[in-house]
N, CA, C and O atoms as a Maestro MAE file, in Angstrom:
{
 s_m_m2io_version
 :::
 2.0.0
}

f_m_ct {
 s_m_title
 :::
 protein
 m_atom[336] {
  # First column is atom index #
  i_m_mmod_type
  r_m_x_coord
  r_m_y_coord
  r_m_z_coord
  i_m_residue_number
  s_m_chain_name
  s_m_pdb_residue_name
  s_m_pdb_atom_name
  i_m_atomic_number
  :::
  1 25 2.979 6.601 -15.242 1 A "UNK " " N  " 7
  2 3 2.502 5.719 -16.263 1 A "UNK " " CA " 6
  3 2 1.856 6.517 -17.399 1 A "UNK " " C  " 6
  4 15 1.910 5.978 -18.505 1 A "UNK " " O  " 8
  5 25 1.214 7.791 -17.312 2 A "UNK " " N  " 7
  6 3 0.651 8.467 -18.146 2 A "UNK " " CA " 6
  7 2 1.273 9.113 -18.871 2 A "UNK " " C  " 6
  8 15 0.801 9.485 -19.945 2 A "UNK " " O  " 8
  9 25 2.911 9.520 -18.345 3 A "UNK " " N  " 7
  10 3 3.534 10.121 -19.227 3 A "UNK " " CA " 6
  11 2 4.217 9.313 -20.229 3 A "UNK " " C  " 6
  12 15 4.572 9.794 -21.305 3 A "UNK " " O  " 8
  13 25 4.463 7.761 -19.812 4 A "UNK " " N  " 7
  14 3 4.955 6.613 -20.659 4 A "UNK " " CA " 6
  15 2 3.683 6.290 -21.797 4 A "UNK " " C  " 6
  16 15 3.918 5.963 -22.960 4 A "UNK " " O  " 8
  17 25 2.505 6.425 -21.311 5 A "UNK " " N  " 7
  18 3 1.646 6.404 -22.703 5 A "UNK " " CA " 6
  19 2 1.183 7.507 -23.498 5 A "UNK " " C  " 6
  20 15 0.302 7.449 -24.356 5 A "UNK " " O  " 8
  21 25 1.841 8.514 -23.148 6 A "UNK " " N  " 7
  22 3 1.633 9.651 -23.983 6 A "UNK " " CA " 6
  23 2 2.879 9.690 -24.792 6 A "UNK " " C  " 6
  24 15 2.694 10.236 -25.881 6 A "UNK " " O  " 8
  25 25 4.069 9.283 -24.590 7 A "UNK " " N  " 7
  26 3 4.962 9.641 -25.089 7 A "UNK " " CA " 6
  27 2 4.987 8.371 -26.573 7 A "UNK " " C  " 6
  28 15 5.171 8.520 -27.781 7 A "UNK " " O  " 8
  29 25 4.704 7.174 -25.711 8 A "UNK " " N  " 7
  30 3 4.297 5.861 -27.163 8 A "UNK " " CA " 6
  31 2 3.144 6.584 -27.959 8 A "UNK " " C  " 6
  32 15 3.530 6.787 -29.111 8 A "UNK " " O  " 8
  33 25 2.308 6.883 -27.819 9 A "UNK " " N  " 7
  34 3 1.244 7.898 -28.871 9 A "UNK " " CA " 6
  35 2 1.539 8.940 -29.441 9 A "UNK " " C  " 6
  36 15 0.888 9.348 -30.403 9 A "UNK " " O  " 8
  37 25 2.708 9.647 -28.892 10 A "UNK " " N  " 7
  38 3 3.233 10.360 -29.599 10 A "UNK " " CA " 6
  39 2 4.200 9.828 -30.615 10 A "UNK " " C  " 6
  40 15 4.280 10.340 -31.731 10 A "UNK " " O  " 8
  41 25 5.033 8.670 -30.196 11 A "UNK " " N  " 7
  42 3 5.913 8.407 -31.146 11 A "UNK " " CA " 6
  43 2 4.967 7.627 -32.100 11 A "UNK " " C  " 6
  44 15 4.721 8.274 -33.117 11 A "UNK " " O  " 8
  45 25 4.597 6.869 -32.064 12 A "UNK " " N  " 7
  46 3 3.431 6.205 -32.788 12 A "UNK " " CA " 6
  47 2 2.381 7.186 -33.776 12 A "UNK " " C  " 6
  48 15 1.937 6.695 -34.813 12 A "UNK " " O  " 8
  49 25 2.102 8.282 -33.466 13 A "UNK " " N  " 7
  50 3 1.754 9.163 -33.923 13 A "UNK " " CA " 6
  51 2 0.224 9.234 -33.775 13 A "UNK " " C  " 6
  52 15 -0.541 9.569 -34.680 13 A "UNK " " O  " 8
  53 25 -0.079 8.929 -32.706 14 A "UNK " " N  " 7
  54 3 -1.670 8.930 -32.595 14 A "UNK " " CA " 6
  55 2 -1.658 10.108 -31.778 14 A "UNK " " C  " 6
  56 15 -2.784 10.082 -31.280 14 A "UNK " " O  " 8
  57 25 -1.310 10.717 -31.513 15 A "UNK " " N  " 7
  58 3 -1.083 12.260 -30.779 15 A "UNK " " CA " 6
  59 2 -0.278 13.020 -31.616 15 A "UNK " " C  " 6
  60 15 0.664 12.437 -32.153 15 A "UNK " " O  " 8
  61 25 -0.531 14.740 -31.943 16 A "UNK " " N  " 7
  62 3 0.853 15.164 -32.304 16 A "UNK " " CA " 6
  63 2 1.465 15.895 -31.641 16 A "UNK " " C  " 6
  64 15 2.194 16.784 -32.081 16 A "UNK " " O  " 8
  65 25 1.205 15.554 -30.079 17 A "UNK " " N  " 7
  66 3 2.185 16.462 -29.138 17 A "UNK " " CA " 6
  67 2 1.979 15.690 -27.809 17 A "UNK " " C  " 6
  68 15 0.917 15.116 -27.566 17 A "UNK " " O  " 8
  69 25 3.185 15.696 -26.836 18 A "UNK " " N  " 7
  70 3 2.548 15.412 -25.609 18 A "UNK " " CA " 6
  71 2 2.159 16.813 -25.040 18 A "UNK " " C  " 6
  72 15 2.712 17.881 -25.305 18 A "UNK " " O  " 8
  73 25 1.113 16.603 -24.215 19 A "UNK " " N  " 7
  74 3 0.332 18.102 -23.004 19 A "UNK " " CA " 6
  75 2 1.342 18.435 -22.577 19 A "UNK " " C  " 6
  76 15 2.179 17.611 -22.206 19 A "UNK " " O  " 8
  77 25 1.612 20.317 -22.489 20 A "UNK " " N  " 7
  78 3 2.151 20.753 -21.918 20 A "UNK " " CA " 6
  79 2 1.261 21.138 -20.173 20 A "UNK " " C  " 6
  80 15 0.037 21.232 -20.091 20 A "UNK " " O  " 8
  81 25 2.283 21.319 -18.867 21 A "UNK " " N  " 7
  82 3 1.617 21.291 -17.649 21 A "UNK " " CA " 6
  83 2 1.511 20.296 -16.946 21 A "UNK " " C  " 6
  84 15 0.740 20.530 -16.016 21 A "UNK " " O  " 8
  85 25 2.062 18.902 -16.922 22 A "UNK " " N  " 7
  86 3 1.559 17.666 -16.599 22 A "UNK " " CA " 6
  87 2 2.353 18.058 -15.412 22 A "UNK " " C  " 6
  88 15 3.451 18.615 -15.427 22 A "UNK " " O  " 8
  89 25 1.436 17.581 -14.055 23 A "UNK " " N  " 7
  90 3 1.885 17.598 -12.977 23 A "UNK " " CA " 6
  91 2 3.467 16.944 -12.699 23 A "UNK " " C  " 6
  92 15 3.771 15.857 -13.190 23 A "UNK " " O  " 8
  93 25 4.456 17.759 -11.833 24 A "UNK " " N  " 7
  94 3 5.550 17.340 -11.587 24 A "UNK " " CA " 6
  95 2 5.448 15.857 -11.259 24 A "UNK " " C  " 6
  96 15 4.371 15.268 -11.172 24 A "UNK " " O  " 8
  97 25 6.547 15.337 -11.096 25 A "UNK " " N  " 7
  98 3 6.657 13.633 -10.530 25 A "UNK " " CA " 6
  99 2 7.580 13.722 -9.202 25 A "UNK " " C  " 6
  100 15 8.549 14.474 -9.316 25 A "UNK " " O  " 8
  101 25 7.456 13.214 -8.241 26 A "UNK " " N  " 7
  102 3 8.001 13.420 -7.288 26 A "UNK " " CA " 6
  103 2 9.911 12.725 -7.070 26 A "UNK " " C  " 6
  104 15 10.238 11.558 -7.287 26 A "UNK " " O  " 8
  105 25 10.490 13.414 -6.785 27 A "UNK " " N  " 7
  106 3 11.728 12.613 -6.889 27 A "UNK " " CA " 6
  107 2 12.066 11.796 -6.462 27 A "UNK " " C  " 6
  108 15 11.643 11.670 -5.313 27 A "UNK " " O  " 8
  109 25 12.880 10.816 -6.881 28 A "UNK " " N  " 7
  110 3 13.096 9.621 -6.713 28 A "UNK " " CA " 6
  111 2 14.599 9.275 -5.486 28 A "UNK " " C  " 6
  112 15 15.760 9.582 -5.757 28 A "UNK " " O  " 8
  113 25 14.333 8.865 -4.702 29 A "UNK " " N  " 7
  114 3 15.117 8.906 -3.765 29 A "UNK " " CA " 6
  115 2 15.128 8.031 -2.328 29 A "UNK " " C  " 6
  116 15 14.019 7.791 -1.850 29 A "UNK " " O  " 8
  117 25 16.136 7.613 -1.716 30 A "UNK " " N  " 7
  118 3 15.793 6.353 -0.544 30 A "UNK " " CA " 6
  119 2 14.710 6.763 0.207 30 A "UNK " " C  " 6
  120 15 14.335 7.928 0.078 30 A "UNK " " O  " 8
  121 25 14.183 6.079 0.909 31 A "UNK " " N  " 7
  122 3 13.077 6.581 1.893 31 A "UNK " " CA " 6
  123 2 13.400 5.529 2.912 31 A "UNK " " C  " 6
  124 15 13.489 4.353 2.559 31 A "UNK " " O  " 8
  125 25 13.551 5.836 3.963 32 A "UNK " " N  " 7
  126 3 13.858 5.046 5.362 32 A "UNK " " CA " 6
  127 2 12.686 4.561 5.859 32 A "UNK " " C  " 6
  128 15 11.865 5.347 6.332 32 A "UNK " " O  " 8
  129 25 12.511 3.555 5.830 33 A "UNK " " N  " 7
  130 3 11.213 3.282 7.006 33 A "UNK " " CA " 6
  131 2 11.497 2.846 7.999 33 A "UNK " " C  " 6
  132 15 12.346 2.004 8.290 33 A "UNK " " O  " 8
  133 25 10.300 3.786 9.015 34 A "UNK " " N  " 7
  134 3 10.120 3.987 9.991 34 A "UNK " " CA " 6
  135 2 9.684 2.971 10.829 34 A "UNK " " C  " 6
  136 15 8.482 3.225 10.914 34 A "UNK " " O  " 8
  137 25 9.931 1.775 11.644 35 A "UNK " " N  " 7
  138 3 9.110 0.777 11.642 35 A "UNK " " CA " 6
  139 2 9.241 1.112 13.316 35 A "UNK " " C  " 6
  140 15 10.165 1.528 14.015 35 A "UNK " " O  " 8
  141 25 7.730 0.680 13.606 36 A "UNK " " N  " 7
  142 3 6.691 1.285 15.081 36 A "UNK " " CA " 6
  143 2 8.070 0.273 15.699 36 A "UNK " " C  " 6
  144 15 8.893 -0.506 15.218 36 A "UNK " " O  " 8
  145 25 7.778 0.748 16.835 37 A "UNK " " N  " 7
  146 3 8.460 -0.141 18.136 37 A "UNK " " CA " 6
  147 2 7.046 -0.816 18.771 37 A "UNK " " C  " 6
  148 15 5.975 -0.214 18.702 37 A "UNK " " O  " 8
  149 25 7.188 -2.184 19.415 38 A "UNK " " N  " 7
  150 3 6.378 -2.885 19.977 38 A "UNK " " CA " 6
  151 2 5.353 -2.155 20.789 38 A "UNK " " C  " 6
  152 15 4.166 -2.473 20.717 38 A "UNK " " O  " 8
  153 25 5.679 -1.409 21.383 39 A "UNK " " N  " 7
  154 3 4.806 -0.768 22.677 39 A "UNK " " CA " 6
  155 2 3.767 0.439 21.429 39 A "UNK " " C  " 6
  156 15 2.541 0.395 21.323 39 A "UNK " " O  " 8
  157 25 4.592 1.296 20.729 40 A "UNK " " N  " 7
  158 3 3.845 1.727 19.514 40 A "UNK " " CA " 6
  159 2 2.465 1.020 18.907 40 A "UNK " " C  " 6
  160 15 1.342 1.453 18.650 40 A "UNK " " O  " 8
  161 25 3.194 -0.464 18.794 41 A "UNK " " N  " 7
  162 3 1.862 -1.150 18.045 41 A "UNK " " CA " 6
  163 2 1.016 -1.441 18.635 41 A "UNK " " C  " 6
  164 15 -0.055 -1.295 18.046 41 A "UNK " " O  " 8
  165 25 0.934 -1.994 20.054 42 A "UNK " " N  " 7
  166 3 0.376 -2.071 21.319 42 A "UNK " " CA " 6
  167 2 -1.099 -1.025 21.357 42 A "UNK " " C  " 6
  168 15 -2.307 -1.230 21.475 42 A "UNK " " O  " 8
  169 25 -0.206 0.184 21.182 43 A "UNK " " N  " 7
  170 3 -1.090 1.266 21.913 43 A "UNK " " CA " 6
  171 2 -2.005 1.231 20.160 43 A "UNK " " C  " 6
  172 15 -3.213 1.463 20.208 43 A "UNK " " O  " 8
  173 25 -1.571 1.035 19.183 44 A "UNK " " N  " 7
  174 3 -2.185 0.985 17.883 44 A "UNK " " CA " 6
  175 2 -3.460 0.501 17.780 44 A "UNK " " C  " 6
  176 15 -4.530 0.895 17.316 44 A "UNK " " O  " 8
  177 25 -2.954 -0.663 18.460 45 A "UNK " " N  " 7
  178 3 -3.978 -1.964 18.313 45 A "UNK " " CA " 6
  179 2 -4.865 -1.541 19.552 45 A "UNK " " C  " 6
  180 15 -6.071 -1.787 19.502 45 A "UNK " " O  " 8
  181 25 -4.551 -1.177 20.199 46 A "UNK " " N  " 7
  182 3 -5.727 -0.567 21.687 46 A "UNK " " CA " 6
  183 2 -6.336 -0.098 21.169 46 A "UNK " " C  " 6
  184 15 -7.449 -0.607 21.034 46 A "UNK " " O  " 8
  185 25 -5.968 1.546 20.337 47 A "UNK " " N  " 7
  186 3 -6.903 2.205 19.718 47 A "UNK " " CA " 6
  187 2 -7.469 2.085 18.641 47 A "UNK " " C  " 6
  188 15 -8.046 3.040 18.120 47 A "UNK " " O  " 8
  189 25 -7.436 1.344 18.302 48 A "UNK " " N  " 7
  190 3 -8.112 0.652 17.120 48 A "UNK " " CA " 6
  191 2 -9.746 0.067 17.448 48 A "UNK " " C  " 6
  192 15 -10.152 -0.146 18.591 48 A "UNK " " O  " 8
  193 25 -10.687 -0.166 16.008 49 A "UNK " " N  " 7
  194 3 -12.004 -0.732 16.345 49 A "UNK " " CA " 6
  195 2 -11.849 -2.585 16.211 49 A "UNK " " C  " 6
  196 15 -10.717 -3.047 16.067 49 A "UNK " " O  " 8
  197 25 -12.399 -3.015 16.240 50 A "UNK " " N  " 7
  198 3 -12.413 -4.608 15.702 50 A "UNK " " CA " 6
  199 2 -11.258 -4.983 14.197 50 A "UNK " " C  " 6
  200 15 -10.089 -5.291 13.962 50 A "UNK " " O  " 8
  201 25 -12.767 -4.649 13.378 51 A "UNK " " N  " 7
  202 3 -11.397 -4.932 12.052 51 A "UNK " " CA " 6
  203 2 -10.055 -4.099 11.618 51 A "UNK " " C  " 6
  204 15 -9.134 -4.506 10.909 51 A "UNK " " O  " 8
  205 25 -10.202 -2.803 12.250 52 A "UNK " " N  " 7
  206 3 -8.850 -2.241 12.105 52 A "UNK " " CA " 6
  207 2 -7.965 -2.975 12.894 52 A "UNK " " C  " 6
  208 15 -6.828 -3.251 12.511 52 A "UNK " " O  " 8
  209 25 -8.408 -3.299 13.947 53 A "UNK " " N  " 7
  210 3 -7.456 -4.748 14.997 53 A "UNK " " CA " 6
  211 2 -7.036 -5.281 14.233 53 A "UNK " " C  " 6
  212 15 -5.855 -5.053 13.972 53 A "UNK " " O  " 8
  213 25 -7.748 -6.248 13.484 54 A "UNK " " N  " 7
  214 3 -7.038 -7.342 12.728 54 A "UNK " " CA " 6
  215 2 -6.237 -6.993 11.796 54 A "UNK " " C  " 6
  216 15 -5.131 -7.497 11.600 54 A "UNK " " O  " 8
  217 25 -6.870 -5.887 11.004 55 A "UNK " " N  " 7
  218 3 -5.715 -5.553 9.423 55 A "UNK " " CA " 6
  219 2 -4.223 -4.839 10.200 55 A "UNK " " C  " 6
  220 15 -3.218 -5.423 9.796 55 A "UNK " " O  " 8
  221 25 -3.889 -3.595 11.317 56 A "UNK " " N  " 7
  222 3 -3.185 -4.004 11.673 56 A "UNK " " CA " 6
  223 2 -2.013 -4.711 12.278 56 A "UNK " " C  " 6
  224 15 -0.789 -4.587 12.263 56 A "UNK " " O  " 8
  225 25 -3.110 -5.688 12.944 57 A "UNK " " N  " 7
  226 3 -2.310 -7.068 13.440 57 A "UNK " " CA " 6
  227 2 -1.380 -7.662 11.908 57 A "UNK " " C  " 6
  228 15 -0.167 -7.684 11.701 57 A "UNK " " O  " 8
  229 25 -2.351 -8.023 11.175 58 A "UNK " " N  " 7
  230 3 -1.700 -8.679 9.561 58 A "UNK " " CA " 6
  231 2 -0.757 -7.857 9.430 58 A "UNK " " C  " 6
  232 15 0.251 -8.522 9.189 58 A "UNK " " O  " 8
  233 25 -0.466 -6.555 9.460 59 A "UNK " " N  " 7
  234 3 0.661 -5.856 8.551 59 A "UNK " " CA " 6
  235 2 1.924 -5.813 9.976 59 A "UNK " " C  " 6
  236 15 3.135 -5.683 9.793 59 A "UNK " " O  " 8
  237 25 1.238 -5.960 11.371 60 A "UNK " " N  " 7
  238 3 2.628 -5.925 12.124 60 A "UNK " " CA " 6
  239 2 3.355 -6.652 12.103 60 A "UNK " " C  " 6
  240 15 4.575 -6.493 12.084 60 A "UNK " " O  " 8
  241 25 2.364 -8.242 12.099 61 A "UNK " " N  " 7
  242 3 2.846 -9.461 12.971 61 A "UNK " " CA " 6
  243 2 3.291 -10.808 11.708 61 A "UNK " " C  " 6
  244 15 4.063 -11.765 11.763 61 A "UNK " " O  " 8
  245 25 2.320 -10.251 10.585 62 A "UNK " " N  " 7
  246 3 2.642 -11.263 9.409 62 A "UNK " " CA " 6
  247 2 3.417 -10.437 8.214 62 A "UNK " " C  " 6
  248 15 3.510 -10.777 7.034 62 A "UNK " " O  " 8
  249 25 3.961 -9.223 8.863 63 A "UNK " " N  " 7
  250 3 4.931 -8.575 7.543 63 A "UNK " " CA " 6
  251 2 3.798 -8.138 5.879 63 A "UNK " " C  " 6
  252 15 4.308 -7.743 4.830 63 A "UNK " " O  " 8
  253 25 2.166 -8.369 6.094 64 A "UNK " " N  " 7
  254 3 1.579 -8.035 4.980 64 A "UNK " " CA " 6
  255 2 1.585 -5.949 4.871 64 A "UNK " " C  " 6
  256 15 1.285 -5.180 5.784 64 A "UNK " " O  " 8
  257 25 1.946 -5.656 3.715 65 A "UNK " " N  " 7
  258 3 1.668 -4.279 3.445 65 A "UNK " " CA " 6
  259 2 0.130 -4.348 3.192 65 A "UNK " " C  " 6
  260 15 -0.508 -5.333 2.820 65 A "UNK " " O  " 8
  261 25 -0.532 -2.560 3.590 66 A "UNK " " N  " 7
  262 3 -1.849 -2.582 3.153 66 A "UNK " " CA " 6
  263 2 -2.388 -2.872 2.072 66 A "UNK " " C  " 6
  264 15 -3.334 -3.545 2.481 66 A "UNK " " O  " 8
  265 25 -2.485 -2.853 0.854 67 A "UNK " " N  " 7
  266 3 -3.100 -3.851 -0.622 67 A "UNK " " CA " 6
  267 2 -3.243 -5.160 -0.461 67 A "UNK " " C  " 6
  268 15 -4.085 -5.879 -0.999 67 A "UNK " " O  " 8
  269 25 -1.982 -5.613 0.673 68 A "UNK " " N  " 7
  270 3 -2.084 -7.419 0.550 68 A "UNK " " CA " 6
  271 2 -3.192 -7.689 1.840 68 A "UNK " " C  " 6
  272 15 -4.040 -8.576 1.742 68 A "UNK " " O  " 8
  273 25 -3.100 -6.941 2.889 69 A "UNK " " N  " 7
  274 3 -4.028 -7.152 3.414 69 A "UNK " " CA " 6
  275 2 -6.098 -6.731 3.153 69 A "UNK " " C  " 6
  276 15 -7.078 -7.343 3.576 69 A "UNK " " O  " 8
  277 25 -6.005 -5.574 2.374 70 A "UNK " " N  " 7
  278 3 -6.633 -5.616 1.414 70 A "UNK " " CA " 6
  279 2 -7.401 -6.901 0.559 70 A "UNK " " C  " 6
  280 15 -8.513 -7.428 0.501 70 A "UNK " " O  " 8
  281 25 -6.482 -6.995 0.140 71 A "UNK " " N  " 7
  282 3 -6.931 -8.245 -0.859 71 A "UNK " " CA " 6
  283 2 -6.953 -9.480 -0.421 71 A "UNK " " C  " 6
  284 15 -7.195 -10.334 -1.274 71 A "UNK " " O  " 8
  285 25 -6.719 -9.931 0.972 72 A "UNK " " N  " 7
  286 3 -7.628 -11.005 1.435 72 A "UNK " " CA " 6
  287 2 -8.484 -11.171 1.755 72 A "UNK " " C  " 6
  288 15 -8.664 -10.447 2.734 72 A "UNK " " O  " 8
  289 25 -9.817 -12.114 1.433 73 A "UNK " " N  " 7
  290 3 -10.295 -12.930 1.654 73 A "UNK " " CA " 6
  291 2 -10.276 -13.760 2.180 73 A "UNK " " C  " 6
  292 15 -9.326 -14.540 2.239 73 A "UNK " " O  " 8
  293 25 -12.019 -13.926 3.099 74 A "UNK " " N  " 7
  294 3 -11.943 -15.114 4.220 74 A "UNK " " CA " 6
  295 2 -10.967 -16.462 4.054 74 A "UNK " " C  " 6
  296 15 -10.034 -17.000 4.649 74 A "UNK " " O  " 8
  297 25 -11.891 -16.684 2.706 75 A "UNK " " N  " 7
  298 3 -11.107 -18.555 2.486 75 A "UNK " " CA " 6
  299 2 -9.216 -18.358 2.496 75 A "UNK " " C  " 6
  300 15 -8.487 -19.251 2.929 75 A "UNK " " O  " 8
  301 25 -8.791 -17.294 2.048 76 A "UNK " " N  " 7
  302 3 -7.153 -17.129 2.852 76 A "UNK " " CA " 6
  303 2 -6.891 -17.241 3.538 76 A "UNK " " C  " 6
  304 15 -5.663 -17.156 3.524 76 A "UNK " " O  " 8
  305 25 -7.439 -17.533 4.887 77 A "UNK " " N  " 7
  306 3 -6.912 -16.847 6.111 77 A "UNK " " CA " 6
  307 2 -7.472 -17.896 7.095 77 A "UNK " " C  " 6
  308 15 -8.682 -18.105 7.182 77 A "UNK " " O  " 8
  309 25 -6.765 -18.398 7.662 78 A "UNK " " N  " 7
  310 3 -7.673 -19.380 8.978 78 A "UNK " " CA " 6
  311 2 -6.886 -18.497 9.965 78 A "UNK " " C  " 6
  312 15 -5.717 -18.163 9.767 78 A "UNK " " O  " 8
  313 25 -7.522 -18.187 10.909 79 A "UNK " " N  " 7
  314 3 -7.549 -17.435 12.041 79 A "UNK " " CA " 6
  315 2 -7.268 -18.685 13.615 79 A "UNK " " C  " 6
  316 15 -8.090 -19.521 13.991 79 A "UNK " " O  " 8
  317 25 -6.085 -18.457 14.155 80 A "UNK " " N  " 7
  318 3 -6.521 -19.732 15.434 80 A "UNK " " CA " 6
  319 2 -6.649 -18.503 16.766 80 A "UNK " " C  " 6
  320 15 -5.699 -17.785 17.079 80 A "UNK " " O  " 8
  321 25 -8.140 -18.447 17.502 81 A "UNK " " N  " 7
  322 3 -8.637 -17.914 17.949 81 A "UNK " " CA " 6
  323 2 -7.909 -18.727 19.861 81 A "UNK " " C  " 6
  324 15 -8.041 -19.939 20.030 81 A "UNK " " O  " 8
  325 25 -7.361 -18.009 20.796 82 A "UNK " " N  " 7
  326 3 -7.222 -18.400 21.667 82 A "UNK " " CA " 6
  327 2 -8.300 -19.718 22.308 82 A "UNK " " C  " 6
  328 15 -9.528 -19.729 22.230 82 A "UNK " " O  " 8
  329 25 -7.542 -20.620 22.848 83 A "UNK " " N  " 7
  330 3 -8.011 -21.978 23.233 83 A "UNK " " CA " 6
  331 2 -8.479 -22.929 22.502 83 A "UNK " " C  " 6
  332 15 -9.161 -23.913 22.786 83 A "UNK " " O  " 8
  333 25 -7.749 -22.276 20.857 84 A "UNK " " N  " 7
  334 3 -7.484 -23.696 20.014 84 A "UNK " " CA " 6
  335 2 -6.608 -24.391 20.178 84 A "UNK " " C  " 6
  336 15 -6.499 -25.417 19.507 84 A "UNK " " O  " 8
  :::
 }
 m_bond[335] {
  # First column is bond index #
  i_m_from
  i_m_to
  i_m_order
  :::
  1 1 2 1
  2 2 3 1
  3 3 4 2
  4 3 5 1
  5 5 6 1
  6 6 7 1
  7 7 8 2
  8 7 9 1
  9 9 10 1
  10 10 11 1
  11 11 12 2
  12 11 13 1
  13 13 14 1
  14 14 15 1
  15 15 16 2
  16 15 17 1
  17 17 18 1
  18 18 19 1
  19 19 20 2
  20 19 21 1
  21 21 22 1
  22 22 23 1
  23 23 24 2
  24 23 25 1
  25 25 26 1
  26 26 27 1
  27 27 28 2
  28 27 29 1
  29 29 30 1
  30 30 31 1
  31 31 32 2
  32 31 33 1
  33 33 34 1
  34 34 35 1
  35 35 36 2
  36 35 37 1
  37 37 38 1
  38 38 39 1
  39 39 40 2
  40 39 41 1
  41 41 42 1
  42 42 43 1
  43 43 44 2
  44 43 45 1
  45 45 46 1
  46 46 47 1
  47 47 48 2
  48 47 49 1
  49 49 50 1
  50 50 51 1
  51 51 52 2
  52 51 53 1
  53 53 54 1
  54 54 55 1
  55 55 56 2
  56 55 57 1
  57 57 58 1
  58 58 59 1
  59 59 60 2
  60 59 61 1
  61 61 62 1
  62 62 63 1
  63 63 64 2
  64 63 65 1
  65 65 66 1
  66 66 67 1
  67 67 68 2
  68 67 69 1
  69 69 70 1
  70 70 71 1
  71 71 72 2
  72 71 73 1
  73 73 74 1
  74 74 75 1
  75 75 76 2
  76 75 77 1
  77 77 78 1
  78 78 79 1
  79 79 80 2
  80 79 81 1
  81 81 82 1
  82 82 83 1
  83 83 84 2
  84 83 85 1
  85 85 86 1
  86 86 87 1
  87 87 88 2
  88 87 89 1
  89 89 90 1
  90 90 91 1
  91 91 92 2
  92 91 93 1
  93 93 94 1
  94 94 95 1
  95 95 96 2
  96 95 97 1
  97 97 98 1
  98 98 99 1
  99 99 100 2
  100 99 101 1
  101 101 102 1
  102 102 103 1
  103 103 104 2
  104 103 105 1
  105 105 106 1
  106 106 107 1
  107 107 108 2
  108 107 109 1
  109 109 110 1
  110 110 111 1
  111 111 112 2
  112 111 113 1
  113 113 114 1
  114 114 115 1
  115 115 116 2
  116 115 117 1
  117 117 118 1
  118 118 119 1
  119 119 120 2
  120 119 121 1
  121 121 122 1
  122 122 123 1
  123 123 124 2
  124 123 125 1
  125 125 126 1
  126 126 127 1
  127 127 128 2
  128 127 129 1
  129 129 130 1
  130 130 131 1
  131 131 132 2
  132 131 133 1
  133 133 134 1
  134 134 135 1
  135 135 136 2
  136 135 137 1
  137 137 138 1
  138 138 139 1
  139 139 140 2
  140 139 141 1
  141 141 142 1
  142 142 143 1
  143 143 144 2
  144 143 145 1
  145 145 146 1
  146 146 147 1
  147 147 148 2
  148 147 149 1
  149 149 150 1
  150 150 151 1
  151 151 152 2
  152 151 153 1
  153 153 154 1
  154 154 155 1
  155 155 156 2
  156 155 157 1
  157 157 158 1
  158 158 159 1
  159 159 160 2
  160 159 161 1
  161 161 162 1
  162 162 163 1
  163 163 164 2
  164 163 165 1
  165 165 166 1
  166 166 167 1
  167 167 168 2
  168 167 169 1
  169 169 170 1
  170 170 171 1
  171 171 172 2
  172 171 173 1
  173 173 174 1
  174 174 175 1
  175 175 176 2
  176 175 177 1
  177 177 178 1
  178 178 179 1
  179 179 180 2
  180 179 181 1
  181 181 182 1
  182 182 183 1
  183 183 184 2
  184 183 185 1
  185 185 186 1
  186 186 187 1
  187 187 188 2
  188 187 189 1
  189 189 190 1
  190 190 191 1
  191 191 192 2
  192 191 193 1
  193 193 194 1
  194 194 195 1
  195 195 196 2
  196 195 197 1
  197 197 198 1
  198 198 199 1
  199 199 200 2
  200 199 201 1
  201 201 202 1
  202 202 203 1
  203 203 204 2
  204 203 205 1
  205 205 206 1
  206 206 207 1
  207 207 208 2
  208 207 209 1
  209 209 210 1
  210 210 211 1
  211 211 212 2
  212 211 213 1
  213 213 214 1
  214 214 215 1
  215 215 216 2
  216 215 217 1
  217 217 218 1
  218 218 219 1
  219 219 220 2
  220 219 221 1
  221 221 222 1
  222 222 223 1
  223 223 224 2
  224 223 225 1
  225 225 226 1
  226 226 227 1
  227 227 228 2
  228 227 229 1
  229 229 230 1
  230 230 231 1
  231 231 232 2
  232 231 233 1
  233 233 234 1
  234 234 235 1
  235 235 236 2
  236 235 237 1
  237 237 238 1
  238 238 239 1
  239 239 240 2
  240 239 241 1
  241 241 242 1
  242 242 243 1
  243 243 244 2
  244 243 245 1
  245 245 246 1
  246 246 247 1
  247 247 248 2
  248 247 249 1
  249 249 250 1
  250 250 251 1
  251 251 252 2
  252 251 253 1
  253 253 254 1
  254 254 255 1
  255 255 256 2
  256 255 257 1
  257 257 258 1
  258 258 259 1
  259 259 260 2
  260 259 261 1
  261 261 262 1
  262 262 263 1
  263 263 264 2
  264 263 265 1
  265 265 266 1
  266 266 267 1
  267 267 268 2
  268 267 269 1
  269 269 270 1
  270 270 271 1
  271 271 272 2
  272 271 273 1
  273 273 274 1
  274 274 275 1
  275 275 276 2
  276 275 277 1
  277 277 278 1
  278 278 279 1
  279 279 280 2
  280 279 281 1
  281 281 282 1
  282 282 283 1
  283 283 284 2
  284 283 285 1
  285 285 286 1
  286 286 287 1
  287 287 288 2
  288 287 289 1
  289 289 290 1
  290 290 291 1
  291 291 292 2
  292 291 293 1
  293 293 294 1
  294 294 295 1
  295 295 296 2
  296 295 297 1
  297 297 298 1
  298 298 299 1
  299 299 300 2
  300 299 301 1
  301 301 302 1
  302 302 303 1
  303 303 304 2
  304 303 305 1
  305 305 306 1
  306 306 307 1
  307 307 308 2
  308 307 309 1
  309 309 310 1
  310 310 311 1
  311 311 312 2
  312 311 313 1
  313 313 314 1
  314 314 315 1
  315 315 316 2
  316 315 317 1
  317 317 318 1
  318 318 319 1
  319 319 320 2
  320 319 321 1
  321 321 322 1
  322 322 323 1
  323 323 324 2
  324 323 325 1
  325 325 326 1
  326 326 327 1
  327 327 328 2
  328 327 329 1
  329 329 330 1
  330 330 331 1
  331 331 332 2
  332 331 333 1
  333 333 334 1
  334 334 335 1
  335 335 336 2
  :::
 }
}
């Protein structure tokens, strides 16, 4: 993103150069994911404390990535706690 607003300031002319040195960008290319096998998540969730329990539970069992689980909030979320 930094090199996309250096380059509009440059054309724009509020810069008269972009920085030379700007850290490489990593290449762009498929990435396979790796997704745990059941017994994997198992032993996850064993070793885990309380709320790491739950945020991985959210990303195994409800498909949320970490930011979305992140960004919930209580009033999101009703929880049904065994022997509801």
């Amino acid at each position: 993103m930094l090199r996309s607003v250096l380059r509009f300031a440059k054309a724009r002319g509020y810069i008269a150069r972009v920085p030379e040195g700007l850290p490489r960008l990593k290449p762009i290319g498929q990435c396979i994911l790796e997704i745990p096998t059941d017994e994997e998540v198992e032993r996850i969730l064993a070793a885990a404390s309380g709320s790491q329990r739950l945020a991985f539970g959210l990303m195994a069992y409800a498909g949320l990535r970490p930011n979305e689980v992140r960004g919930l909030r209580r009033r999101d979320v009703r929880l049904r706690w065994e022997g509801e």
